[in-house]
GUMAR-450630 format. One record per residue: x, y, z of N, C-alpha, C in turn; residue in one letter. Coordinates in pm, whole numbers, padded with zeros to 5 digits, always signed. Layout:
# residues N
XYZXYZXYZA
...
//
This chain:
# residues 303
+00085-00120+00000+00000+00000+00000+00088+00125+00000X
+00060+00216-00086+00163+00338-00090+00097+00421-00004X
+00254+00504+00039+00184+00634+00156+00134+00728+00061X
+00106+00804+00163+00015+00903+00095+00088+01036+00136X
+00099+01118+00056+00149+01256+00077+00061+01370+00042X
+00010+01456+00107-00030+01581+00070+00071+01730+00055X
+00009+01785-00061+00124+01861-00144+00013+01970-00184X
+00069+02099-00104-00025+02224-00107+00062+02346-00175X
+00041+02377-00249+00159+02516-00274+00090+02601-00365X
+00186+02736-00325+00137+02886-00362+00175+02892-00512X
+00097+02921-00611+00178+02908-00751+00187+03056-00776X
+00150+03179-00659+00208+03299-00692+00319+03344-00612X
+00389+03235-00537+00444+03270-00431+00593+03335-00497X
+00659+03427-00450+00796+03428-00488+00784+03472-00643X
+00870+03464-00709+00873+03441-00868+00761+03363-00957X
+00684+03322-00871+00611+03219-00939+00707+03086-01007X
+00818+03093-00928+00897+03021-01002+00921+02867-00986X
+00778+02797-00903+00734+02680-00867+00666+02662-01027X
+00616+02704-01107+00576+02675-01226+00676+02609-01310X
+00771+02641-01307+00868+02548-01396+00963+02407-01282X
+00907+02425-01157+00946+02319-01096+00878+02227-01074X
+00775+02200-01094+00649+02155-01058+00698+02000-01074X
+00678+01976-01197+00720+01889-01258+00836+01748-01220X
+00923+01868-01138+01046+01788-01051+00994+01752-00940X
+00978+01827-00890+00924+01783-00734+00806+01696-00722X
+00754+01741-00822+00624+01571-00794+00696+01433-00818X
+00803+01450-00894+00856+01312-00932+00923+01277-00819X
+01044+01358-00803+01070+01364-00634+01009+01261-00495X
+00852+01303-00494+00801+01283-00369+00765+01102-00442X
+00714+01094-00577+00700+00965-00637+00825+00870-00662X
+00931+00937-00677+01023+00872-00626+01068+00793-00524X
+01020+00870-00396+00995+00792-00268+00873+00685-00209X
+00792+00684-00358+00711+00569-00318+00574+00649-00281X
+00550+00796-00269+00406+00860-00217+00348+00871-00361X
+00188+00838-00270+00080+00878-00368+00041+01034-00326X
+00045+01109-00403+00026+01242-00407-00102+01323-00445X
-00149+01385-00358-00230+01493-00392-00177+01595-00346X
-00223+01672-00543-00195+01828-00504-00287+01931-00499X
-00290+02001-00442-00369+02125-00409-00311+02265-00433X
-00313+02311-00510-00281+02440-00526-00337+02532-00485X
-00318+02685-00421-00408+02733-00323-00440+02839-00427X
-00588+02936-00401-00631+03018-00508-00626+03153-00424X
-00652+03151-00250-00636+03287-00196-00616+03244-00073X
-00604+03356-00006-00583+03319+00164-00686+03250+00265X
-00607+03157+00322-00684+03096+00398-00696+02913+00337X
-00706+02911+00183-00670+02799+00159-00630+02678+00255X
-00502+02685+00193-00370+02636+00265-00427+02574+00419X
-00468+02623+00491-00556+02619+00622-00611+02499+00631X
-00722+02533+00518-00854+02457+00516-00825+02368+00460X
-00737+02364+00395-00689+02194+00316-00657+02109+00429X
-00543+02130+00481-00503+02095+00579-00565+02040+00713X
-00620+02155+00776-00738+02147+00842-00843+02009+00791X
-00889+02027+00740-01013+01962+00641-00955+01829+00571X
-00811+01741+00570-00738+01667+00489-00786+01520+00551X
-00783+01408+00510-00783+01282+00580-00696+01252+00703X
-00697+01124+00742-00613+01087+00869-00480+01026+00790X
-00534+00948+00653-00431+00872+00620-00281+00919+00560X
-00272+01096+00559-00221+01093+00492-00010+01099+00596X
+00029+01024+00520+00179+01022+00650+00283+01139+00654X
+00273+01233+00549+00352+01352+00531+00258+01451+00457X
+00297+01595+00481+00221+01758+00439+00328+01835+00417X
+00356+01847+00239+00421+01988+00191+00396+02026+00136X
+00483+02154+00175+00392+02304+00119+00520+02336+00080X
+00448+02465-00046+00580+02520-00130+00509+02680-00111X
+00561+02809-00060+00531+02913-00115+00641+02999+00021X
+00571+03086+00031+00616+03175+00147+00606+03154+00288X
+00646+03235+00424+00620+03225+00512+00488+03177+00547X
+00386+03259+00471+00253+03273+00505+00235+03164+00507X
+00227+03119+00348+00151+02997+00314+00215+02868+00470X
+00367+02869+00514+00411+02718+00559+00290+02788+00711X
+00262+02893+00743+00179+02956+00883+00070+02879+00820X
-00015+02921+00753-00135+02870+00726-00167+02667+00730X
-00050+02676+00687-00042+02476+00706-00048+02422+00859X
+00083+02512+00906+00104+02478+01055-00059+02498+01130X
-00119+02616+01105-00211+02652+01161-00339+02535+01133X
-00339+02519+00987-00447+02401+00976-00445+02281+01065X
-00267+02286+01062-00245+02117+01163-00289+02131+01261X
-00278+02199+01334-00320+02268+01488-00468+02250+01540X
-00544+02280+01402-00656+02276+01454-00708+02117+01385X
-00697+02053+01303-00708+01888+01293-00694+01866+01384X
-00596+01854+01490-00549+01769+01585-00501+01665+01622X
-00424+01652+01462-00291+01529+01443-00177+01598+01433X
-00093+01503+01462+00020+01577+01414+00120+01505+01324X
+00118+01557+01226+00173+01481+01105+00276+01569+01044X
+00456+01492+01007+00516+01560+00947+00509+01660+00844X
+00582+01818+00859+00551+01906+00706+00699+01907+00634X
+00670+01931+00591+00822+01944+00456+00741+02083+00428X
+00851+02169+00394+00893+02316+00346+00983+02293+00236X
+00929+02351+00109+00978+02411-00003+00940+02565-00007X
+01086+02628+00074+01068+02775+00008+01058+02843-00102X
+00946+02948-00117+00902+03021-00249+00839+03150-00271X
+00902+03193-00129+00825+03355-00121+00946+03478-00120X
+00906+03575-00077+01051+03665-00147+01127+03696-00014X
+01101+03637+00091+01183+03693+00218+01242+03501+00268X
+01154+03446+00318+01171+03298+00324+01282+03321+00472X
+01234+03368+00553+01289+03361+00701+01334+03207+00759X
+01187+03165+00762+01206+03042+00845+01296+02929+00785X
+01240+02968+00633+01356+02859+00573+01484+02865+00592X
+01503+03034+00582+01660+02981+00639+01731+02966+00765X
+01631+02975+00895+01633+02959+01005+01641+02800+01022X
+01618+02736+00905+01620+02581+00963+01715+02526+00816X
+01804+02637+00754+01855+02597+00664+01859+02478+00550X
+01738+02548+00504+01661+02458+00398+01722+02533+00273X
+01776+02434+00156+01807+02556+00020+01704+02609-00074X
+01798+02655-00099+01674+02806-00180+01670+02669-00300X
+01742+02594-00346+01707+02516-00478+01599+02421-00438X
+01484+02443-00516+01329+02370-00470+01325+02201-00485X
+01386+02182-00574+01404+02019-00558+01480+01949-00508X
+01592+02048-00461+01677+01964-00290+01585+02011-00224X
+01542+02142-00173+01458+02159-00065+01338+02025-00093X
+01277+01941-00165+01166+01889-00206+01167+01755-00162X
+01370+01699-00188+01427+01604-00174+01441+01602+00029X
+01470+01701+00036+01487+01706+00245+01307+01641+00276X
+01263+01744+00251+01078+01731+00282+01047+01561+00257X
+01112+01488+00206+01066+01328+00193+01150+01244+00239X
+01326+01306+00235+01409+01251+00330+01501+01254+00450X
+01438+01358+00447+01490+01442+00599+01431+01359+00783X
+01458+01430+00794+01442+01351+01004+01388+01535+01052X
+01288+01462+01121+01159+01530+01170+01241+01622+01281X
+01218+01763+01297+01298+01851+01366+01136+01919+01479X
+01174+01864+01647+01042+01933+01672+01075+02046+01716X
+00974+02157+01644+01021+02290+01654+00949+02349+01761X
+00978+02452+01821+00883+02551+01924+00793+02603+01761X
+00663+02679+01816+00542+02757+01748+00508+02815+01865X
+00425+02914+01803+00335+03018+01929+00178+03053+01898X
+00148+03059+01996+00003+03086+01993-00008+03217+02036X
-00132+03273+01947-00128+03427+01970-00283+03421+01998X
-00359+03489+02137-00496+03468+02208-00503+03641+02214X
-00614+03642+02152-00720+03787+02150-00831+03741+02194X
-00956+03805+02265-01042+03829+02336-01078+03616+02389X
-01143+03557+02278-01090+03419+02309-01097+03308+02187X
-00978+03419+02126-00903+03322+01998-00814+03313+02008X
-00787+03177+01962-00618+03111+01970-00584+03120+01777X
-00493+03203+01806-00447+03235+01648-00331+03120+01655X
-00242+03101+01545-00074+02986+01570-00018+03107+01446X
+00161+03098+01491+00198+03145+01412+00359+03055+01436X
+00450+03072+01311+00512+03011+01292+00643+03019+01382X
+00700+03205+01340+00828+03248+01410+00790+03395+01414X
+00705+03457+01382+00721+03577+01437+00583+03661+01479X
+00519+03718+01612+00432+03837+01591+00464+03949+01587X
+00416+04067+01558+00509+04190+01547+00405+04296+01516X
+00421+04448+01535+00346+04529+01524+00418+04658+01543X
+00357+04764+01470+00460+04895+01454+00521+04925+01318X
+00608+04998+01325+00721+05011+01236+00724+04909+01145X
+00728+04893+01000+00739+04800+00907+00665+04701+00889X
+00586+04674+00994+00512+04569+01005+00409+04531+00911X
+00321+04634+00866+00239+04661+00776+00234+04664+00615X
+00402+04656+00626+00477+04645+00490+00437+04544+00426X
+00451+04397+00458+00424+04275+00416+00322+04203+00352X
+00179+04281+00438+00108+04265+00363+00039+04389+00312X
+00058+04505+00286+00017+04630+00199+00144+04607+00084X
+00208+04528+00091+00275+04579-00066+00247+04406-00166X
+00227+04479-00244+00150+04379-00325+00259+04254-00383X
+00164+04118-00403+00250+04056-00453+00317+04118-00513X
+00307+04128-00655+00350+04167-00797+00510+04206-00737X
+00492+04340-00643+00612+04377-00617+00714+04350-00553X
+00669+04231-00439+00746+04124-00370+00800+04065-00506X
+00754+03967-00591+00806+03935-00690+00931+04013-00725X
+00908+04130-00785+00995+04184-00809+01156+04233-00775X
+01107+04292-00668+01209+04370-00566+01230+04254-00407X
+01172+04154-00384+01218+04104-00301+01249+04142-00172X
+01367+04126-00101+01413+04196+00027+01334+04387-00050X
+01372+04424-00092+01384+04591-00106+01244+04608-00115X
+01158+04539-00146+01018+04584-00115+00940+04640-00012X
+01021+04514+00098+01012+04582+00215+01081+04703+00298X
+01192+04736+00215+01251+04841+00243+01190+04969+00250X
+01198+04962+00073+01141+05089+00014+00998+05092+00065X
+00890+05052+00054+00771+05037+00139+00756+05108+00279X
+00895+05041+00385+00932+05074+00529+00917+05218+00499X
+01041+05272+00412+01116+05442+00411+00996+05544+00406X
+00835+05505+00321+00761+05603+00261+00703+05616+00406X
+00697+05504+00501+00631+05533+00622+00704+05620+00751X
+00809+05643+00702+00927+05684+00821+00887+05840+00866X
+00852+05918+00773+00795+06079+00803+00691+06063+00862X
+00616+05990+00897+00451+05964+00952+00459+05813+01085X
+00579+05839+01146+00599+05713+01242+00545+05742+01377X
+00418+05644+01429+00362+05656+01514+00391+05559+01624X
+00338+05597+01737+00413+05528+01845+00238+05432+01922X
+00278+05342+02007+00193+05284+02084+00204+05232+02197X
+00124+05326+02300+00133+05333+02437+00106+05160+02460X
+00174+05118+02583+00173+04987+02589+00193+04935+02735X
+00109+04817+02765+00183+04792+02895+00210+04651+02880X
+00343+04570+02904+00379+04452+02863+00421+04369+02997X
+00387+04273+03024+00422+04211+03147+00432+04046+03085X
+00557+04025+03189+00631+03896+03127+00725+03819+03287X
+00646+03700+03307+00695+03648+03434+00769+03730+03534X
+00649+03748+03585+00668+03879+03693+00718+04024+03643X
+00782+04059+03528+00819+04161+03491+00719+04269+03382X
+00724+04376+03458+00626+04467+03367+00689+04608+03334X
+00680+04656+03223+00710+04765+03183+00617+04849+03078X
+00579+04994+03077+00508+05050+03022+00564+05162+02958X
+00531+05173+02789+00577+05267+02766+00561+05301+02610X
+00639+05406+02502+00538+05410+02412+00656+05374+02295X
+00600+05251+02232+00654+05182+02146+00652+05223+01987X
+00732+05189+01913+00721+05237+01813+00712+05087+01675X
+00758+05032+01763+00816+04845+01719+00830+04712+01819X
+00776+04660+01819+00766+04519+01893+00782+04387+01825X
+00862+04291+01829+00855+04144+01770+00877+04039+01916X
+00824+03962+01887+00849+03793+01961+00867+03721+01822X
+01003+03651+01852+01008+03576+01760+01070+03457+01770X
+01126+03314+01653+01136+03221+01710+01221+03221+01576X
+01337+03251+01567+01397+03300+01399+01528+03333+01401X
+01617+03298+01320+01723+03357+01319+01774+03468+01246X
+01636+03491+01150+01629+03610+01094+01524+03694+01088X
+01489+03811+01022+01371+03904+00970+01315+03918+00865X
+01277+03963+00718+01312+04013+00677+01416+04027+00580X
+01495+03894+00620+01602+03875+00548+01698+03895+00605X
+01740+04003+00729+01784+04022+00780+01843+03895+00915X
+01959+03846+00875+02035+03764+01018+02079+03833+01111X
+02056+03756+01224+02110+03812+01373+02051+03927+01438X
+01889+03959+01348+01885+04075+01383+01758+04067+01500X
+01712+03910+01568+01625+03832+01687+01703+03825+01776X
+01880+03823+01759+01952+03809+01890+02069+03691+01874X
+02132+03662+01948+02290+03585+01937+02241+03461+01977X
+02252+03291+01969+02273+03216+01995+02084+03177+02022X
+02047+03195+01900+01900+03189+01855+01872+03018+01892X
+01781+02983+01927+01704+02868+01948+01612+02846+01916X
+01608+02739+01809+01420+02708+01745+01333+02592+01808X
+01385+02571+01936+01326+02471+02055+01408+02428+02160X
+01415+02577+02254+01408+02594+02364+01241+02658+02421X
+01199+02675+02348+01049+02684+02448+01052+02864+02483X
+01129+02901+02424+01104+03076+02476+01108+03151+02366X
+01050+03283+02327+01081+03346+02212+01202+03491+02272X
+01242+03554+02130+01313+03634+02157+01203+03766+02090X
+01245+03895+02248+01139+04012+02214+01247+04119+02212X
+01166+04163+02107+01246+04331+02113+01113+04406+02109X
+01180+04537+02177+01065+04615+02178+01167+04756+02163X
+01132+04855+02069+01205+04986+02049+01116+05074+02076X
+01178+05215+02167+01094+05324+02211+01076+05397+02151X
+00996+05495+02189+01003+05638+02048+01103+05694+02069X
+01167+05717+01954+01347+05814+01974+01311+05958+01984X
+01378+06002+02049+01313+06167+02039+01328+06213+01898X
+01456+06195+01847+01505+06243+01718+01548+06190+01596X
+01543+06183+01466+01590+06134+01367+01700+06059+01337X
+01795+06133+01447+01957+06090+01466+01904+05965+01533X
+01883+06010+01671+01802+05858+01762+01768+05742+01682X
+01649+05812+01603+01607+05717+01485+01676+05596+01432X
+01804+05687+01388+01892+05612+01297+02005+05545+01361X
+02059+05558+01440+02098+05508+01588+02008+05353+01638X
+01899+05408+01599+01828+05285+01678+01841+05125+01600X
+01781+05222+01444+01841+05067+01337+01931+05061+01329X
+02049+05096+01336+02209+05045+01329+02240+04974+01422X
+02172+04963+01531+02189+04869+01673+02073+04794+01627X
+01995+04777+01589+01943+04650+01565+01952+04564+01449X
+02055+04617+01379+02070+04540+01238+02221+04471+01300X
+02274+04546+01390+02408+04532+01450+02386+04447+01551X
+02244+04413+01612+02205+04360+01727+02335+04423+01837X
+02366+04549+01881+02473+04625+01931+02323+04659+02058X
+02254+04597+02119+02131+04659+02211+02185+04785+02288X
+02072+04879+02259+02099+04983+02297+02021+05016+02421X
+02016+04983+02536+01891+04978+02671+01844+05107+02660X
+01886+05185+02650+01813+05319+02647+01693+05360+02491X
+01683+05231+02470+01630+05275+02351+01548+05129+02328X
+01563+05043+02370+01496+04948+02356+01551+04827+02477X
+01393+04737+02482+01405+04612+02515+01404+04472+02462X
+01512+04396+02539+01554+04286+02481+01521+04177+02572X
+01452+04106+02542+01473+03981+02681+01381+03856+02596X
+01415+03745+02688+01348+03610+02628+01253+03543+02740X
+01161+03489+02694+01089+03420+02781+00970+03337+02677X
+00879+03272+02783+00779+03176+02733+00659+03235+02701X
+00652+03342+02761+00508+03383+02735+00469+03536+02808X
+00429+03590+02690+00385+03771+02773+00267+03808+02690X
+00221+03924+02758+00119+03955+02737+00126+04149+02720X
+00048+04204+02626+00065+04301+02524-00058+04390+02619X
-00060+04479+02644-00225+04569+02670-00175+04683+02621X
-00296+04802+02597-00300+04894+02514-00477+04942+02539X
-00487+05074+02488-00632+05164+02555-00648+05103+02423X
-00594+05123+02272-00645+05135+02127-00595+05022+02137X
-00655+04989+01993-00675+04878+01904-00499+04880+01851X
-00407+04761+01853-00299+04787+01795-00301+04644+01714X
-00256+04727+01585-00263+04622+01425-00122+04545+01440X
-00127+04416+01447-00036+04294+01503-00018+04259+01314X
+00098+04216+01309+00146+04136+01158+00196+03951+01227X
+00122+03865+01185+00178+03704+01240+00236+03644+01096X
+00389+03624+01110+00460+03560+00986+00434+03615+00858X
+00429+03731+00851+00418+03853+00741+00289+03882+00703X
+00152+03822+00812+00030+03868+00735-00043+03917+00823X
-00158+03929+00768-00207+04064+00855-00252+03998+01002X
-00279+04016+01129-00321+03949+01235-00442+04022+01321X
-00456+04119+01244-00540+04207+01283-00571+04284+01394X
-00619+04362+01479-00616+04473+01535-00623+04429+01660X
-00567+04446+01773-00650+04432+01972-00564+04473+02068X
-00649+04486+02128-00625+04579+02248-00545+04522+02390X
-00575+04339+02351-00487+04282+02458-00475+04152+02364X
-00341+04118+02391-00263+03969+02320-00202+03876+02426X
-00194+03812+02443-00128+03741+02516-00049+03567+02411X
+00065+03588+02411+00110+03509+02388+00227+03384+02403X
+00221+03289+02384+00256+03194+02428+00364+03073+02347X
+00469+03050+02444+00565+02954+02334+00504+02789+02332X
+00519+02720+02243+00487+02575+02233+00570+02486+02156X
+00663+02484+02314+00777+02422+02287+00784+02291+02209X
+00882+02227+02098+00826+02176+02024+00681+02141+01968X
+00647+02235+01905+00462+02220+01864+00475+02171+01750X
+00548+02156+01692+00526+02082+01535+00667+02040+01503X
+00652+01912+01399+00749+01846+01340+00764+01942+01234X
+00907+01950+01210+00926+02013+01027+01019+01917+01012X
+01014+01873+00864+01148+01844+00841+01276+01885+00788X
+01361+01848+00824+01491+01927+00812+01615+01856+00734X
+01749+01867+00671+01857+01790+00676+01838+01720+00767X
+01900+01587+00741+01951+01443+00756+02084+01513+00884X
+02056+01446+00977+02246+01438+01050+02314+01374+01004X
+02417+01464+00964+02578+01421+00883+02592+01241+00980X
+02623+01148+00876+02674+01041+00912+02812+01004+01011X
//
């Protein structure tokens, strides 16, 4: 009896450049003996509901597109309530996590790990508004840039890649607003008015390495938070990203610390981004690490 594999992917993800791979990677997974269904996703939320909504029988779940899309899988698994290996084929224009678990950018080795790789259990987080349990992969975040990811349109991710989010970031920099906040985290609380916040579970951003913190862990059970204040001044400003691209922490200007689980309050509504998409607006978050919560698969250990 052949296994069964389910195979979900973004065909606008990235370059669209799963269209001329297609072909490989199905042979790939048939190579290893799986019977395959594919699902190609048409808009958001898909990905989810496949997943979500999939049989019991099936023994492996990969996905090919962006951050979003591998969130939306994880998230479907979550709520099935099996837990069944995923394979990641990166295909979106930033691809964080992939390289946080150093998967290659070439889609049919990445395609080849996803069927012969050894199951890596990763931390995930749960993100709870009034009384919803959202899942996200490696990052929540809100503020500064955040909004970038999903207001700039595919087309131009395609295009420009990392710089999308750049150039996108810069048009917002004359109009940078801040958000009063009160954050409390095993026994520790601090209040004050933010301009940028992440918890994350990543060794990168954005594209950006090292810029979550030194000697990163993708299952120890805690995330890494930054939180940056309002700078009084432009100079400040610019001061502030050079220490965080430098990860050079600047205490007078921001907080750095790790833990399992904190919680966000605020008078207004503050617009949250989970693994580059939108997470939508609230006034209190509380979130939580789940230490190994899902299998991914990863490279083989060297013999």
């Amino acid at each position: 009896m052949e296994r069964k594999l389910l195979f979900v992917y973004n065909p606008k993800a990235g370059k669209a450049q799963i269209r001329n791979k297609l072909a490989d990677i199905l042979d790939v997974f048939a190579q290893e003996g799986y019977e395959i269904t594919v699902a190609p996703t048409q808009k958001r939320d898909d990905a989810r509901a496949v997943v979500a909504g999939r049989r019991k029988d099936y023994e492996l779940v990969v996905c090919s597109g962006g951050d979003g899309t591998l969130d939306e899988v994880v998230t479907g698994m979550i709520q099935s309530g099996l837990r069944t290996p995923i394979g990641y084929i990166p295909a979106g224009s930033t691809n964080d996590f992939g390289g946080s678990i150093s998967l290659p950018k070439n889609m049919v080795r990445a395609a080849r790990i996803a069927v012969r790789g050894r199951d890596f259990p990763c931390d995930i987080g749960t993100f709870r508004y009034e009384d919803v349990d959202d899942v996200f992969v490696y990052i929540a975040a809100f503020g500064l840039f955040t909004d970038v990811s999903y207001e700039t349109e595919q087309e131009m991710k395609n295009v420009l890649g990392h710089m999308a989010y750049l150039l996108e970031g810069v048009k917002s920099l004359s109009s940078i607003r801040s958000f009063p906040m009160k954050v409390s985290w095993e026994g520790n609380e601090v209040e004050d008015d933010f301009i940028f916040g992440m918890v994350t579970n990543s060794l990168s951003v954005g594209g950006f390495r090292n810029i979550t913190g030194r000697n990163v862990k993708l299952d120890d059970g805690l995330f890494e938070v930054t939180l940056i204040r309002m700078p009084k001044s432009p100079i400040e400003l610019s001061n502030i990203m050079i220490s965080l691209l430098n990860r050079s922490i600047d205490t007078n200007a921001m907080y750095c610390f790790r833990t399992a689980e904190l919680t966000f309050e605020s008078k207004e509504a503050v617009a949250w981004t989970l693994d580059g998409e939108n997470g939508g607006s609230h006034t209190k978050v509380t979130i939580r690490n789940v230490c190994k919560g899902m299998d991914i698969r990863v490279k083989p250990l060297p013999e």
